[in-house]
N, C-alpha and C positions, 0 to 999 in steps of 0.2 A: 774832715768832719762829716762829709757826706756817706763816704764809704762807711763810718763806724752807722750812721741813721742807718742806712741798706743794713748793714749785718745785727744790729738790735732787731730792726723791722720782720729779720726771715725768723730770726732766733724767737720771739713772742710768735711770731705764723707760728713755726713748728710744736713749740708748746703748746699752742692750743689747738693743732690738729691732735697732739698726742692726747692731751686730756680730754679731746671730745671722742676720738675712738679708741680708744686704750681700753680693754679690757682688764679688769682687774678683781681678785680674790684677796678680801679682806677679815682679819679676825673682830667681830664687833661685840662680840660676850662671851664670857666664859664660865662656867660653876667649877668647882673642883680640881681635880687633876686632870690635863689637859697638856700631853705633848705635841710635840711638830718635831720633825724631822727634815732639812729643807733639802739633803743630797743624798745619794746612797753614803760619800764618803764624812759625813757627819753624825755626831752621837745626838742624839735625844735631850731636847731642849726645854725648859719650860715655856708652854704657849704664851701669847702678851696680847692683851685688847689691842688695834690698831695696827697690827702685824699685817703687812701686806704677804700673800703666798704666790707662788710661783708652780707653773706646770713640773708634775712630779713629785709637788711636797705632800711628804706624810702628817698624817692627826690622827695622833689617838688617845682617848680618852681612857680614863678607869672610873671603878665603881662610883657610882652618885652624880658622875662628871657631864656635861656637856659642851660644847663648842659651837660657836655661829660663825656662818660666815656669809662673807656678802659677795656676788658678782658685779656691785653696780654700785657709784656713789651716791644711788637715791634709793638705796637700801630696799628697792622694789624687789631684788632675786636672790633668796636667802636660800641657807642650809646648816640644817642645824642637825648638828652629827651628837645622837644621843650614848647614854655609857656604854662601856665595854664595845667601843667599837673603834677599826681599824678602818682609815678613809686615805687615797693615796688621790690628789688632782691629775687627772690624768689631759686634761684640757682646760681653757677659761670660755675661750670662744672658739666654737661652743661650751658652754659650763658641761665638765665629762667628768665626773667621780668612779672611781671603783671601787665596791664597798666588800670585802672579801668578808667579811666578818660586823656584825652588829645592825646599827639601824639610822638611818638619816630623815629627816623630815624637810620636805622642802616647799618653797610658798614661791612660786614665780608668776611674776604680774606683768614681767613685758618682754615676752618673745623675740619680738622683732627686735629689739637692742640686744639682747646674747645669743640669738639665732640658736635656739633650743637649750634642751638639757636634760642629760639623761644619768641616770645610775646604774651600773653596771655590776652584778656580782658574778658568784663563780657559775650561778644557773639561770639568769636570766639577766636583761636588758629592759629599765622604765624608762623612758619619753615624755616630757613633758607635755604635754597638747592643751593642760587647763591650767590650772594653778596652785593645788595640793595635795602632797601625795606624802604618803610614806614607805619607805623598803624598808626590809628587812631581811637580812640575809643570815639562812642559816646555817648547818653543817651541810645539807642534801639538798638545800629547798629556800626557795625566796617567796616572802609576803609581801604582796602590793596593796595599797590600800588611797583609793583617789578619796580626796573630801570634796573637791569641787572642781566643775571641769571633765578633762577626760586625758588618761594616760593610755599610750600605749604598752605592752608588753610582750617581749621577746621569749620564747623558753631556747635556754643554750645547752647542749649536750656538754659530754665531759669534754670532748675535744673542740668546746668552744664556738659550735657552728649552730646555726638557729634552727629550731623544732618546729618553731609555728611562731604567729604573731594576735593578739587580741585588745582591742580598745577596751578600759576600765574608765566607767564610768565616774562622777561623783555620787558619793553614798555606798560608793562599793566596798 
């Protein structure tokens, strides 16, 4: 009896060390068409509210579509991946999106619990440092745009390596 109290006893520890730092990507709303991809060796799925994702999963939207998701069970660190766009999670913690194609919006209110977050396309690197920003990644060229706060920004050459770095204000 006493052995089974020990092994209940570790098994609840370990659960709620898990769900107190467990970093996690969840889907919490959807518009339209809206797939995920959760491996390379998997086909193209319909997305689902509730879907927890995993480092490496694809989302992509089509026309009209959008996708939310959340890093945090107190829905403090969102991203909401708007249509015609291609988003592959490239990390949780830190939250690390690569956005080769389209546009994300993201609202992050607590730093210090996902130890940043940035968006990465094929010309530039955004950093979270306040709490809303949107990318936008185009063929040649990426849009940054802080609402409030301050982001930083990276320019990347073709080969991937950094050009310069500047903080974007809010309102910029």
């Amino acid at each position: 009896m006493m052995k089974k109290c020990i092994l209940l006893f570790l098994s609840f520890q370990l659960f709620l060390c898990f769900s107190l730092y467990a970093q996690v990507a969840k889907i919490i709303d959807l518009k339209g068409t809206v797939k995920i991809k959760k491996d390379l060796n998997t086909r193209w799925e319909k997305a689902k509210v509730n879907t927890y994702l995993n480092k490496q999963d694809q989302i992509k939207t089509g026309n009209w579509a959008e996708c939310t998701i959340t890093f945090d069970e107190e829905l403090k660190n969102i991203l909401t991946i708007k249509e015609n766009s291609n988003v592959t999670l490239e990390g949780l913690k830190p939250g690390t999106v690569y956005l080769p194609r389209g546009r994300v919006f993201s609202l992050v209110e607590d730093l210090a619990k996902i130890e940043g977050f940035q968006v990465r396309t094929p010309t530039a690197v955004a950093g979270v440092r306040g709490t809303g920003d949107s990318v936008e990644a185009l063929i040649d060229s990426t849009i940054i745009k802080c609402f409030e706060g301050i982001i930083f920004a990276q320019g990347l050459d073709s080969g991937g390596k950094t050009t310069g770095e500047i903080n974007v204000f809010g309102g910029s």
